[in-house]
C-alpha positions as CSV (number, residue, x, y, z in Angstrom):
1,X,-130.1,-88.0,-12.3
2,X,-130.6,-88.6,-16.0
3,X,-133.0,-91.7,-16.6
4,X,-131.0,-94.9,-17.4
5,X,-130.7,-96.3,-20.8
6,X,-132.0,-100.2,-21.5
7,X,-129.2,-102.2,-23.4
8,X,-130.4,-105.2,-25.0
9,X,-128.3,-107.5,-26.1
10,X,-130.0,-109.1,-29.6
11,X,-126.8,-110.4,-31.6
12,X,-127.2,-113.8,-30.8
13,X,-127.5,-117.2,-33.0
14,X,-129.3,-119.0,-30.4
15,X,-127.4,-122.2,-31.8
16,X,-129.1,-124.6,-29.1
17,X,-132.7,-123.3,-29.6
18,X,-132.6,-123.9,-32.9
19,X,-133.1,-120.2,-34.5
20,X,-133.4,-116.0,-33.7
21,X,-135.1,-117.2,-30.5
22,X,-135.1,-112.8,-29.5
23,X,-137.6,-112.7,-32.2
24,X,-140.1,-115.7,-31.7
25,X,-143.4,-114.7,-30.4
26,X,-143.6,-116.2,-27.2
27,X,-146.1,-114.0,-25.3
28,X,-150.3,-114.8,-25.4
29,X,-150.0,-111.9,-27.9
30,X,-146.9,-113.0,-29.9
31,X,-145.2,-111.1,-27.5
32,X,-141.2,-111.7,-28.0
33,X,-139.4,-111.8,-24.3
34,X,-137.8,-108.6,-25.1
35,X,-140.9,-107.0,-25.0
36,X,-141.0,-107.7,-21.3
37,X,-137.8,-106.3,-20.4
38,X,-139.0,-103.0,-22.2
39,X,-142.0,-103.1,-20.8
40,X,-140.5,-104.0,-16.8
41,X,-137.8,-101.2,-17.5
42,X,-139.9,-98.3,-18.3
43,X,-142.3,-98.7,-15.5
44,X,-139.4,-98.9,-13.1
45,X,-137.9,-95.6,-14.3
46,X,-135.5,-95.8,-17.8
47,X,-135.6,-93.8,-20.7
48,X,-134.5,-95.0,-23.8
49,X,-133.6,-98.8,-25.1
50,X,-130.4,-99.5,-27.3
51,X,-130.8,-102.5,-28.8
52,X,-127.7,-104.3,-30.1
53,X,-127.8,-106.6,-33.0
54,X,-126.3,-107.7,-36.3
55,X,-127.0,-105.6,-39.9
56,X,-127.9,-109.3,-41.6
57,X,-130.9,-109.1,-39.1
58,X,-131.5,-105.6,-39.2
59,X,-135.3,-105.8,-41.5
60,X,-136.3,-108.5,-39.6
61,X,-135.9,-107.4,-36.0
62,X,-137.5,-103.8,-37.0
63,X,-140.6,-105.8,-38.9
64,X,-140.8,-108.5,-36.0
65,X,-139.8,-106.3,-32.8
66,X,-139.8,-102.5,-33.5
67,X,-142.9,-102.5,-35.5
68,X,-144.6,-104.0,-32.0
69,X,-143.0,-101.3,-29.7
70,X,-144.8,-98.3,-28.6
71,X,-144.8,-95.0,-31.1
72,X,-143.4,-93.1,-28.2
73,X,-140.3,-95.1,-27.6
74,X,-136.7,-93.9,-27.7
75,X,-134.4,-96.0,-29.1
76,X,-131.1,-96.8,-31.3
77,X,-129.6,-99.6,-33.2
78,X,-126.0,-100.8,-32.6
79,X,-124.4,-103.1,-34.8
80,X,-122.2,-105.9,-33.5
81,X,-120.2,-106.9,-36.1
82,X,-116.9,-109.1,-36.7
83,X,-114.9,-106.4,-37.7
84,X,-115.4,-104.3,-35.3
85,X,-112.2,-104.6,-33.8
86,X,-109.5,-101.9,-32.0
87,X,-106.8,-100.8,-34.5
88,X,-104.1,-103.2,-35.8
89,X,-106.9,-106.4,-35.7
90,X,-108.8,-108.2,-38.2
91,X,-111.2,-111.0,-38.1
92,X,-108.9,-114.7,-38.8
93,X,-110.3,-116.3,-41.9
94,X,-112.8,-118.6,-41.3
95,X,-114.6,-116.9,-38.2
96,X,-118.0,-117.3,-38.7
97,X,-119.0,-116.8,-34.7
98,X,-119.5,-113.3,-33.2
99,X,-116.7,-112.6,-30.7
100,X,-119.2,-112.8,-27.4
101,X,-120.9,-110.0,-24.9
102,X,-118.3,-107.7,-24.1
103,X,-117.6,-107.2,-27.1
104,X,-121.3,-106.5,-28.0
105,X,-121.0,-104.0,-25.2
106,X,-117.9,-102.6,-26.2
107,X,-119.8,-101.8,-29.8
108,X,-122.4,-99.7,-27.8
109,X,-119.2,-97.3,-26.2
110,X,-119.7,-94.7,-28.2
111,X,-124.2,-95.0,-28.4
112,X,-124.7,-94.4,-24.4
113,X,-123.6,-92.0,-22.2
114,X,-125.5,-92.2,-19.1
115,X,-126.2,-95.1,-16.5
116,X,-127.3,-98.2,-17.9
117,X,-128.6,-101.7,-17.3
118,X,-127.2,-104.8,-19.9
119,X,-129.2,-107.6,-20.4
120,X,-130.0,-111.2,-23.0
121,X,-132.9,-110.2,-25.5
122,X,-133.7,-114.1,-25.0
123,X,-134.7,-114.0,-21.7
124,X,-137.2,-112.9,-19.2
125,X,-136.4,-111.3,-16.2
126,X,-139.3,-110.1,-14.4
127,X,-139.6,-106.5,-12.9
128,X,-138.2,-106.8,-9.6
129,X,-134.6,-106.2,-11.2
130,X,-135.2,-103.1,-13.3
131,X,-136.3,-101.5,-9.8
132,X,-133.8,-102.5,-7.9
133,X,-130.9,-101.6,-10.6
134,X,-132.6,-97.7,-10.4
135,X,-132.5,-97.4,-6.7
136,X,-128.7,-98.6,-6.9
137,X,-128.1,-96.1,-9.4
138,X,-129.8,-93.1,-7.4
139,X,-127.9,-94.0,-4.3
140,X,-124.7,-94.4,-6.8
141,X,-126.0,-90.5,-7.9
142,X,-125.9,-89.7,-3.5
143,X,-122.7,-91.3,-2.7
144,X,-120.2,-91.3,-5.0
145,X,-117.3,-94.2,-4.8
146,X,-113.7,-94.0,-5.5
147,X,-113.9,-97.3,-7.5
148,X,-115.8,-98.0,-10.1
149,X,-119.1,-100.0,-8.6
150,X,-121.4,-101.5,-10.8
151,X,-124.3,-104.1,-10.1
152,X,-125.1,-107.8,-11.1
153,X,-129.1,-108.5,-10.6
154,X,-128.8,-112.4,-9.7
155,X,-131.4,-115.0,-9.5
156,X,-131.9,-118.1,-7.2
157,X,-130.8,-121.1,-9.5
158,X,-133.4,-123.5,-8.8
159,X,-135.5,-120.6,-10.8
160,X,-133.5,-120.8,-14.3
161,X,-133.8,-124.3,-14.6
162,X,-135.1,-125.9,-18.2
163,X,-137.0,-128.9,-17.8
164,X,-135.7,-129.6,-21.6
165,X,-131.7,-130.6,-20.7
166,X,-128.8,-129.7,-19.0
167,X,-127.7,-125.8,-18.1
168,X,-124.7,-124.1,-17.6
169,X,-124.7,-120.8,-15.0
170,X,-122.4,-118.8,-13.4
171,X,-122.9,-119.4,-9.7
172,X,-122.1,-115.9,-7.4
173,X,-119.7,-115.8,-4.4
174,X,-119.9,-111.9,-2.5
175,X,-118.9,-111.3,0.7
176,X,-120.9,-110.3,4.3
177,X,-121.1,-106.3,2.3
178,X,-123.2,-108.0,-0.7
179,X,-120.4,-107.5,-3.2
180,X,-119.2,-109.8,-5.6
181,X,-115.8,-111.9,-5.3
182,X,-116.1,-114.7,-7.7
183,X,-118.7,-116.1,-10.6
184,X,-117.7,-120.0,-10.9
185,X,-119.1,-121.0,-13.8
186,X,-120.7,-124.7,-13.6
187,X,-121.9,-126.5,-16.6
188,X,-124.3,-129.5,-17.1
189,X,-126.7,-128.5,-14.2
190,X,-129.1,-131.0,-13.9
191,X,-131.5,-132.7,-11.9
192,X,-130.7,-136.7,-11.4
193,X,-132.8,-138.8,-9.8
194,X,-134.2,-135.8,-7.6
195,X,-130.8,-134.2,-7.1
196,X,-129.5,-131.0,-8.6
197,X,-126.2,-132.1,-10.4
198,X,-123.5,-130.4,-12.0
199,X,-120.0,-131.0,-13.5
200,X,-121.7,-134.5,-14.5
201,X,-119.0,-135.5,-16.9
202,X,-115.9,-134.4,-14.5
203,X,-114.3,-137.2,-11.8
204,X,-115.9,-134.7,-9.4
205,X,-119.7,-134.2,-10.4
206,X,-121.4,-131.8,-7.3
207,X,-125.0,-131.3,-5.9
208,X,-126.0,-128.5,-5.3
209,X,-129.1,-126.9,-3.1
210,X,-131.0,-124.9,-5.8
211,X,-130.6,-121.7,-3.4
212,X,-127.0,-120.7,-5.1
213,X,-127.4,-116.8,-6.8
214,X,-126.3,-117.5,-10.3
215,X,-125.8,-114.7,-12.6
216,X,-128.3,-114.5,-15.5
217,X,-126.2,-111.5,-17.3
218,X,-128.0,-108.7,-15.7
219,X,-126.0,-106.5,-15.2
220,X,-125.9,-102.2,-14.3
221,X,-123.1,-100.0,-15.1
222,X,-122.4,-96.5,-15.4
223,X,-120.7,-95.5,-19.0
224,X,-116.9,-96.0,-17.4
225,X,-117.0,-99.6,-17.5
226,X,-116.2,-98.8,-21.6
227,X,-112.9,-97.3,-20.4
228,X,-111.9,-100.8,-18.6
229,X,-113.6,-103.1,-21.6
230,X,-111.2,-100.7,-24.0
231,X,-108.7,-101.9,-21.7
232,X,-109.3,-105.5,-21.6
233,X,-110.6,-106.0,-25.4
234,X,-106.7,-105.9,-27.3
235,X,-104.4,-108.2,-24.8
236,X,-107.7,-110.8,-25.3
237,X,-107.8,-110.8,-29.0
238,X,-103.8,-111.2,-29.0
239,X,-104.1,-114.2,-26.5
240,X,-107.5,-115.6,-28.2
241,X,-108.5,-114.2,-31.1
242,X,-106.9,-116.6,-33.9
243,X,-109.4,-119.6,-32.3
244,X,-112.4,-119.6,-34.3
245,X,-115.0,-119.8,-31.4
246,X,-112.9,-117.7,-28.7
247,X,-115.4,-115.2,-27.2
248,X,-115.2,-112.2,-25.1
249,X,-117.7,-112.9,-22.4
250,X,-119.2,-110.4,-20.1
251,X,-118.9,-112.4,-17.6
252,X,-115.9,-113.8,-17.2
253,X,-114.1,-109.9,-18.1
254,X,-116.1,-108.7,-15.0
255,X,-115.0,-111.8,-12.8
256,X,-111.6,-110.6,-13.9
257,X,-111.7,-107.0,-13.2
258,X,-113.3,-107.7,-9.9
259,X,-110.6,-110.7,-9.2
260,X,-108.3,-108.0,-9.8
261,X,-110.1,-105.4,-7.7
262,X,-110.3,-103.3,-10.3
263,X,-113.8,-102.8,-10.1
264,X,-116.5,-103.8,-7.5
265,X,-119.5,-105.1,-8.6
266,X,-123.3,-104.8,-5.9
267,X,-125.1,-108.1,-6.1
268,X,-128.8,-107.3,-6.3
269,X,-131.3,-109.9,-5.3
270,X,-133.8,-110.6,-7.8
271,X,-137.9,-111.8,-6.1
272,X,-138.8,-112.5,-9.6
273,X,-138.4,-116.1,-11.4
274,X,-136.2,-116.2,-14.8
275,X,-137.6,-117.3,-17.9
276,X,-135.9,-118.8,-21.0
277,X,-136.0,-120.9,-23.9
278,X,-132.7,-122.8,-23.7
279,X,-133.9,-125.3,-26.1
280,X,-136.9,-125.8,-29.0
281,X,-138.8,-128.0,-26.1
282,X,-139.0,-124.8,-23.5
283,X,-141.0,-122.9,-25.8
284,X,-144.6,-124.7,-25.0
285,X,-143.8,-124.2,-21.1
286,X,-142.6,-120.5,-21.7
287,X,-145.8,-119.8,-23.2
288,X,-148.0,-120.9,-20.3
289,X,-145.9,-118.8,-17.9
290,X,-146.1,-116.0,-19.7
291,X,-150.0,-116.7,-20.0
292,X,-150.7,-117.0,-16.6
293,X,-148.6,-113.8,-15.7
294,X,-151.0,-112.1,-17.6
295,X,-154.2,-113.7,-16.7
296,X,-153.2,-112.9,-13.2
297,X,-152.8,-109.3,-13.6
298,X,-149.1,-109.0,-13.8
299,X,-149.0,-107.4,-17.5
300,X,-151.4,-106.4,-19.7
301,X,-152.5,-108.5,-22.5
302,X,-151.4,-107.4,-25.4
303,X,-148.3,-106.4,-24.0
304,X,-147.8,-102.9,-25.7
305,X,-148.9,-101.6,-28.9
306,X,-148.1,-99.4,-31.4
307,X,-150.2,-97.0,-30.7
308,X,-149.8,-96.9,-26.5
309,X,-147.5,-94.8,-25.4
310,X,-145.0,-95.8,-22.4
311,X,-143.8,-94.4,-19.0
């Protein structure tokens, strides 16, 4: 089995944070939290890193992110841009807003051809993931499946909280085989007076335990997941693509494709906590964590450098 490719998902405005928050320095070395995911994916067995992210930010994400990686490492650039679209569509006037994750991913059909993990440039996963996503693959290699089977790496949600303000996260349903049936997204998670809340501004706000698997957009596919998102991508721009801030999330296509049982999608357990800078006020807190991590032995400090190698 060829080693998996890394897709990172870099595109994004990261409107609520306030900036490019997949290029601020977060690490005790001005580390950026892709730098982790590199890092955690090479040691666990990939190859190779795509990274996918807008031309407008192309000198500043190789000056800020690239120039940091190790000399050794194999990558490409993708470009998500607004009109990249299937034939007959254009962009409506007056889209300013990228058109969401699957459409990042469908950019990248053509840029990787062997298994691959898909994951936020913005957050933190921890290494835990990465491993488990190659040992899926390798017994994907062993036993080949009829339908297309892919993997979601999910995390416990009392672990992806932000002390800062509310969240929204898609919480996981599978069944007694560990596969996925449902992702019911839930917004405004909170805590309240000591109690996990969500759905606060519905007639029906819920608690919830903290111990619900949420999907953190982790995901790991082989390359024919592009022959369903070719699928998907035109009847959604016909139904949504004249709103302005309609996007194709990854997601909610997948919940549909499995709803549909189309596809089948593992759900992988994660040890590790997630890490993230919703908002400007979960940077100072980011930092310490990503401190400690290292002052206990958990990475090294400085992260890589240009002039390590990797593997």
């Amino acid at each position: 089995m060829q080693k998996p490719i890394l897709l990172v998902l870099a595109a994004g405005m990261g409107s609520r944070y306030g900036g490019l928050k997949q290029m601020d320095g977060l690490g005790p070395e001005g580390e950026v939290l892709l730098e982790y995911s590199v890092f955690d994916a090479f040691r666990a067995g990939f190859g190779k890193v795509v990274f996918i992210i807008r031309k407008d930010i192309r000198e500043a994400f190789e000056q800020m992110v690239i120039s940091r990686l190790p000399k050794d490492l194999i990558y490409d650039l993708v470009f998500q841009e607004m009109d990249a679209l299937p034939e007959g569509f254009t962009v409506p006037e007056g889209r300013t807003k990228p058109w969401g994750t699957s459409h990042a991913l469908w950019c990248a059909r053509n840029a990787v051809k062997e298994n691959f993990a898909v994951l936020n440039a913005d957050d933190f996963y921890g290494e835990s993931g990465f491993r488990k996503l190659v040992s899926f693959f390798e017994k994907a290699a062993g036993k080949p499946s009829e339908v297309f089977t892919g993997a979601l790496v999910g995390y416990r949600l009392g672990k992806t909280l932000s002390d800062s303000g509310s969240v929204a996260r898609g919480i996981c349903k599978d069944n007694a085989d560990g596969y996925l049936m449902e992702i019911e997204e839930k917004t405004d998670i909170q805590k309240v007076h000591g109690r996990l809340m969500c759905d606060l501004e519905s007639s029906n706000p819920l608690t919830l335990k903290g111990d619900e698997l949420v999907s953190m957009n982790f995901w790991g596919f082989s390359p024919e997941i592009f022959s369903f998102l070719d699928a998907e991508i035109g009847p959604w721009l016909q139904q949504n693509g004249r709103d302005l801030k309609s996007e194709f999330l990854l997601p909610k296509t997948i919940g549909k494709l499995v709803t549909e049982n189309q596809i089948r999608i593992e759900v992988l357990d994660s040890e590790d906590e997630w890490i993230g800078v919703t908002y400007a006020n979960d940077k100072a807190p980011t930092q310490q964590k990503l401190t400690e991590l290292s002052q206990n032995g958990r990475y090294p400090s400085p992260l890589t450098a240009k002039n390590q190698t990797i593997g």
